[in-house]
Structures are given as C-alpha cells and as structure tokens.
C-alpha positions as CSV (number, residue, x, y, z in Angstrom):
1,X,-44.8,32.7,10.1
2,X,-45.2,31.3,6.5
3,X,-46.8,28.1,7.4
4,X,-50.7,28.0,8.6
5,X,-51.0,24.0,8.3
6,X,-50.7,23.0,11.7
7,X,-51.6,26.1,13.4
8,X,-54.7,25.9,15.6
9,X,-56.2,29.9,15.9
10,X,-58.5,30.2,18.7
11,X,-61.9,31.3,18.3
12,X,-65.6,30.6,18.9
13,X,-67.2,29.7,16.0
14,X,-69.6,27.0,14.5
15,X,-67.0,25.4,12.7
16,X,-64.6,25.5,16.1
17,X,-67.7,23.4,18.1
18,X,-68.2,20.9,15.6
19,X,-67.0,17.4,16.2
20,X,-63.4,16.7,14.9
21,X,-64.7,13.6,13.2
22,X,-67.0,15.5,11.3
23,X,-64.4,18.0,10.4
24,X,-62.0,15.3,9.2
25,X,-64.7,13.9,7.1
26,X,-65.9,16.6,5.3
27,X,-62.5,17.6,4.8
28,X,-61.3,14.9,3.4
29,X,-65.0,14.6,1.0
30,X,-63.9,18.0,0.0
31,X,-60.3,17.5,-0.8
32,X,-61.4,14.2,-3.1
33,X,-64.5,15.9,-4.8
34,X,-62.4,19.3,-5.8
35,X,-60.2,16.6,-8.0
36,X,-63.7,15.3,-9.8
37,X,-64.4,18.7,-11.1
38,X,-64.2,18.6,-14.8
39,X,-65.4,22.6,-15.5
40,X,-64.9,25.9,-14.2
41,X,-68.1,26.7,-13.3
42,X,-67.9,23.5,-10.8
43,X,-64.6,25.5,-9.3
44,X,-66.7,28.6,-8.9
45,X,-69.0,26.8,-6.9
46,X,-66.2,25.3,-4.9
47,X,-64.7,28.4,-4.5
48,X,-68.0,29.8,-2.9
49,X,-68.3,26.8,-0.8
50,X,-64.8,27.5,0.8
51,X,-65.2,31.3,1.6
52,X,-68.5,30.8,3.5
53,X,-66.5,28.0,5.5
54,X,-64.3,30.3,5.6
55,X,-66.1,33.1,7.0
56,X,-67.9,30.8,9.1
57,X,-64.7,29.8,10.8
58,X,-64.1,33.3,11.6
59,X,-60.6,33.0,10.5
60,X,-59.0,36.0,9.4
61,X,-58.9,35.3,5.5
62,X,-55.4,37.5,5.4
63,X,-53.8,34.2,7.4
64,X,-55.6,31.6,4.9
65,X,-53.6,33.7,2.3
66,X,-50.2,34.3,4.2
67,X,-49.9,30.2,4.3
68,X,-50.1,29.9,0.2
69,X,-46.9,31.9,0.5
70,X,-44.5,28.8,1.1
71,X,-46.4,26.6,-1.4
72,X,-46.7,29.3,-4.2
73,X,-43.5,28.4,-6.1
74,X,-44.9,24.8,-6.4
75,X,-48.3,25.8,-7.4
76,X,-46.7,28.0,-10.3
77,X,-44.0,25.1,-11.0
78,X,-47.0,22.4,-11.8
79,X,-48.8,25.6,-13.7
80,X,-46.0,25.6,-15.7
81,X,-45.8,22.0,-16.2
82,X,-49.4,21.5,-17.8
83,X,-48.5,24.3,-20.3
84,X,-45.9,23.2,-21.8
85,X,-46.0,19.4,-21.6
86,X,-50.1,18.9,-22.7
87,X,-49.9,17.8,-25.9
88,X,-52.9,18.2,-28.7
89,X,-55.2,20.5,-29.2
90,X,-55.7,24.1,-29.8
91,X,-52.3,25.6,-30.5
92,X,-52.0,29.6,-29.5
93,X,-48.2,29.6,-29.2
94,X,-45.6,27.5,-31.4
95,X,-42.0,28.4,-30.8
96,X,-39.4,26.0,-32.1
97,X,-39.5,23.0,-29.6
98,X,-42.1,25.1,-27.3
99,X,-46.1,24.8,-28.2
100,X,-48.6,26.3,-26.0
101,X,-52.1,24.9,-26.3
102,X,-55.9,25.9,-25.1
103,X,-55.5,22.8,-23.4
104,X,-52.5,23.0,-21.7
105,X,-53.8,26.4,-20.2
106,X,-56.9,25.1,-19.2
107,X,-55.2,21.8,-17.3
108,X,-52.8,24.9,-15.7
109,X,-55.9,27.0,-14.3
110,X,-57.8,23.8,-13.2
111,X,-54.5,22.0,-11.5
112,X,-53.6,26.0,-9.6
113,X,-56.9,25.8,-8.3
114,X,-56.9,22.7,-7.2
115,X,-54.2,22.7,-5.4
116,X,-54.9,26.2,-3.9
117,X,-58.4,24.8,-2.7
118,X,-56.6,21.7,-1.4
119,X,-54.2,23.7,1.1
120,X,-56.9,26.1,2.1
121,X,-59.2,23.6,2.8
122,X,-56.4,21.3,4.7
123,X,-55.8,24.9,6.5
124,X,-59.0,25.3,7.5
125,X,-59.3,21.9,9.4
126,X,-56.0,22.6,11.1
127,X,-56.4,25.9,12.4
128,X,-60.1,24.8,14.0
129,X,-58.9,21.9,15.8
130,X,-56.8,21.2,18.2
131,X,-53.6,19.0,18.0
132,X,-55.4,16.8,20.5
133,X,-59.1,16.3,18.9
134,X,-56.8,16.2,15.6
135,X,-55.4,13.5,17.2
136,X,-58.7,11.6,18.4
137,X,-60.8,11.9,15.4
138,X,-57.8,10.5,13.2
139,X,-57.4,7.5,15.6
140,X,-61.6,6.8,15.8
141,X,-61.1,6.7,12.0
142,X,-58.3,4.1,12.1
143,X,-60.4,2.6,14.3
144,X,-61.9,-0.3,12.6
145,X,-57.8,-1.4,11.4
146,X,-57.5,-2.4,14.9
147,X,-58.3,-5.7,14.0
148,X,-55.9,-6.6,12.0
149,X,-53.3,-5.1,14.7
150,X,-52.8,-1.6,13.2
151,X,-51.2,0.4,16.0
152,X,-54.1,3.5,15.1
153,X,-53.5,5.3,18.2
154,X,-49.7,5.3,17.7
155,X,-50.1,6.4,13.8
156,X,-52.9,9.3,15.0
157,X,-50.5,10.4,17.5
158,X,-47.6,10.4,14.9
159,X,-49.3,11.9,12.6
160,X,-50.4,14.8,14.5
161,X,-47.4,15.5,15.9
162,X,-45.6,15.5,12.7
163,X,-48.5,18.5,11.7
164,X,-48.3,19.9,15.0
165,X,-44.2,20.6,14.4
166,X,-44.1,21.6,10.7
167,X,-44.6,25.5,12.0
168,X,-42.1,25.3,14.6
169,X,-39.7,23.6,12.5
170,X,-39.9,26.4,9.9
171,X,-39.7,29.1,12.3
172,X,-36.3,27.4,13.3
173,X,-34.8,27.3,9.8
174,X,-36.0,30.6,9.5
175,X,-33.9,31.9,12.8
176,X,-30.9,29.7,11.8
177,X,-31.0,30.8,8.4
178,X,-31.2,34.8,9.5
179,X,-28.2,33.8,11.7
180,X,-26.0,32.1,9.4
181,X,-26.6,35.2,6.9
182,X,-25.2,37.5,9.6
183,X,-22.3,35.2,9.8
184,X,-21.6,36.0,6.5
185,X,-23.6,32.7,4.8
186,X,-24.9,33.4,1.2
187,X,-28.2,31.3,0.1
188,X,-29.2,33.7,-2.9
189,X,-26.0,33.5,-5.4
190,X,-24.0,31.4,-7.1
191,X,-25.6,27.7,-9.2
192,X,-27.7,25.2,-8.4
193,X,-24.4,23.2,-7.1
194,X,-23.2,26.0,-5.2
195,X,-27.1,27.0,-3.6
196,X,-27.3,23.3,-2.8
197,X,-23.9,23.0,-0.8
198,X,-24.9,26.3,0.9
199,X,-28.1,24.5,2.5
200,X,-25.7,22.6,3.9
201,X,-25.0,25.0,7.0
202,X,-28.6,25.1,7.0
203,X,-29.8,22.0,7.2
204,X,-27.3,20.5,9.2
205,X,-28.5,22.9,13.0
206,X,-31.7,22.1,11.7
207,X,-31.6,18.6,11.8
208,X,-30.1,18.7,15.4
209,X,-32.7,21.4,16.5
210,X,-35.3,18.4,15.6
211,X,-33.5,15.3,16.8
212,X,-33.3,17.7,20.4
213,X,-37.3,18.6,20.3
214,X,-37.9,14.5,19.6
215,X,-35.8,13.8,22.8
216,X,-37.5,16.4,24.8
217,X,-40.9,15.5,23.9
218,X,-40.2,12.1,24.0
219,X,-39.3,12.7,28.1
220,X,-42.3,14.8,28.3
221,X,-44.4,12.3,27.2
222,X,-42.9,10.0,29.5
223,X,-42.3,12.3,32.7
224,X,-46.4,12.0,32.1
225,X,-46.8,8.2,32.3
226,X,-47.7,8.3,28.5
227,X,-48.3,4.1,27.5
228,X,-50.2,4.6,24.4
229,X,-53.6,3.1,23.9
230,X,-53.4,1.4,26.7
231,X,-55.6,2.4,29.8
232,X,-56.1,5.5,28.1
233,X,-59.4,7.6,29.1
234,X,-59.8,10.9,27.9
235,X,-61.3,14.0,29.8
236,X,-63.5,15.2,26.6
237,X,-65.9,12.9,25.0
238,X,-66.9,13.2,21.4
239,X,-70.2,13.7,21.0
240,X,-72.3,13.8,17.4
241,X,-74.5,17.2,18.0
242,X,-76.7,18.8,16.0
243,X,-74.7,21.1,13.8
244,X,-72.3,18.4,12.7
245,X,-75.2,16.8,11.1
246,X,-76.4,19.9,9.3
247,X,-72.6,20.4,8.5
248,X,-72.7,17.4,6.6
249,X,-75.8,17.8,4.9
250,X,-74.0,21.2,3.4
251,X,-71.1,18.9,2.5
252,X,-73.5,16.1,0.3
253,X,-75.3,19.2,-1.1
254,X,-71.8,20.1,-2.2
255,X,-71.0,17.2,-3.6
256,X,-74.6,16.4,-5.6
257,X,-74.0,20.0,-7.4
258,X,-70.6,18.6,-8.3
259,X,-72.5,15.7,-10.1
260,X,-74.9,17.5,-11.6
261,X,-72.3,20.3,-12.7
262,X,-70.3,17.4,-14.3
263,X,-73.3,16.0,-15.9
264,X,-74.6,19.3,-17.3
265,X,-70.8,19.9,-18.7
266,X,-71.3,16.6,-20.5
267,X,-74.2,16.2,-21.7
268,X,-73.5,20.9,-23.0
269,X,-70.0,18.7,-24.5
270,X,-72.0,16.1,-26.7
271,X,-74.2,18.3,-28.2
C-alpha cells in the first residue's frame, strides 16, 4: 500500500491516548504555521518538531516514508514550477527562454518541504486516530455552525469516510490495473492521448467498485438503525486529560519559535 493518509496503525503511545480534538488542533496549528516559515533554519526546527512526534507516535518512520511515494511526482512537479517560473533575482542559469535563479531554488526547497511536512504531519493524525474519534472531534469542531443549520455531524461523517476509503480505493485500482495488464492492457506507452484513453479501462471498474462499496455501506449503515445526529449517544466520552494540555503547550512553544525565528530572519535581513 502506497497510501498512509487514512490508515489508522495500532499502537500504545502518548500520542495514540491523547484526545482527538487535541490532535485535530495541533494538527491543523502545525499545517498553517509550516506555511509562515520564511527561513530555513525555521524548517529545521520544524523538521525536529515532526520526528520527535514522530517517534513519539511510535510509528514505524519506514511507513511515514512509504506514503510520500504516491505524492512524490507532485512534490517534484511544483519543485519544478518555482524554478523556472520565479522571476528576478540572482541568475545561475540562463538558457535561451530558460533562467534559473537563487530565488527560484530557494521558493523550490521551501515549497518541497512544505509540502512534505504537510502530508507527514496530516499522516501522522490519521494513522493515531481512529476513523471513529476522527469522526467525533471533526463534528465537536463544526460544532458551533449548528446554529445556523450546518448538518456538522453529516459533514464529519462524510468527511471521514471519504479519508477512511482513499486506501482501499487505491488498493482496488491497483488490483484492477494488475489485471487488465495480464489481459494484455498497456498504461506505460504510447502519448499523452493514447495513456489517457488507456485509463479508460481503468477507471471505468473502478468507478463501479466505488458506487458498489457506497451501496453496501450505505445498507450497513442502515441494517444498524443509523439516523444521524439524532438520538445519537456514544459509548466513549472525550475527555480533556492531562497530556493533551501539555501537548499543546509543546505546540504554542512551536509556534512562538516560529515568530521569533521569523523575526530574527528579519530584523539579520535589514541589517
């Protein structure tokens, strides 16, 4: 499996016990803050912050990586991007139309990072939380919308669901695309045109392999008298416990260094 967002790996760890509200939050402070960075040394410190999560979590670092896999093309598709199309500035490289700048590798390293921090970090969430506190912390923070008659339950549920499948769904393209290779299907050669009308046998069973597990979780859900919000109770309350407070003191110490990083960088910039 290429795909780790969604996963939930079981283990017993301080990260695993903490309440999913707390995880949601400082996941989300950490995926906004990354994007404030403005120097290198503020990504170093990000990048320490995430492996001691990460060993923290006590989830195999070798399965953080394996998920960058399906994202990697994209990562080095926006690299590119910055490099070529960042105009001003230092030029290294000038090449008829093509100019490479200082700049345009810096916004290429920073944007890589970024974005490698982003999916690790959105891993890292998924993988200590179950589908089902997923579910409940996302709907206590839609909370408040209720009163202006935001279905938040309905939109939690949705949403984790729609996490909850993205593995599965890949493993099925991957089995239906192994099978239409031994059919004789080609996906490798040939244009763009021709790679795109060969998705086509592709996407087509996998569509239908989707629309079938909607209709049979749908009846599941129903078989089980689920109505929604509605009378709902749940079996496992969240509770606020000690460790999620000190969890988020580590988060606003993350952030403050951030700001004081940044400021540093500027104040180093002016003189």
């Amino acid at each position: 499996m290429k795909i780790t967002i969604g996963q939930y790996y079981p283990a017993d760890s301080f990260i695993h016990r903490m309440d999913p509200r707390m995880k949601l939050l400082c996941t989300m402070l950490f995926i906004v803050f990354i994007f404030f960075i403005n120097n290198f040394l503020g990504y170093a410190v990000a990048a320490l912050f995430l492996t001691v999560i990460i060993r923290t979590s006590k989830v195999p670092l070798k399965l953080m990586l394996k998920g960058m896999k399906a994202i990697f093309f994209i990562i080095i598709f926006t690299a590119v991007l910055n490099i070529f199309f960042t105009s001003g500035g230092t030029v290294l490289v000038e090449v008829g139309f093509i100019t490479i700048t200082l700049e345009g590798l810096l916004n290429a390293g920073r944007m890589a990072l970024r974005l490698v921090m982003l999916i690790i970090g959105s891993s890292v969430l998924t993988l200590t939380t179950t589908p089902i506190q997923l579910t409940d912390a996302i709907e206590y923070s839609l909370k408040p919308l209720k009163k202006i008659g935001v279905p938040a339950h309905e939109i939690a549920m949705m949403m984790t669901i729609a996490l909850r499948f993205i593995p599965t769904l890949m493993e099925e393209m991957d089995k239906i695309r192994k099978a239409q290779t031994a059919r004789g299907a080609d996906f490798d050669t040939g244009g763009l045109i021709k790679k795109a009308k060969s998705l086509i046998p592709l996407l087509v069973p996998l569509f239908i392999s989707a629309f079938r597990r909607a209709e049979e979780l749908a009846l599941a859900m129903e078989a089980r008298c689920y109505r929604g919000d509605v009378g709902r109770t749940r079996m496992k309350q969240m509770k606020m416990a000690k460790r999620d407070y000190a969890a988020f003191a580590l988060m606003a110490t993350f952030v403050a260094s951030i700001f004081v990083l940044n400021h540093v960088a500027y104040i180093l910039a002016v003189w």
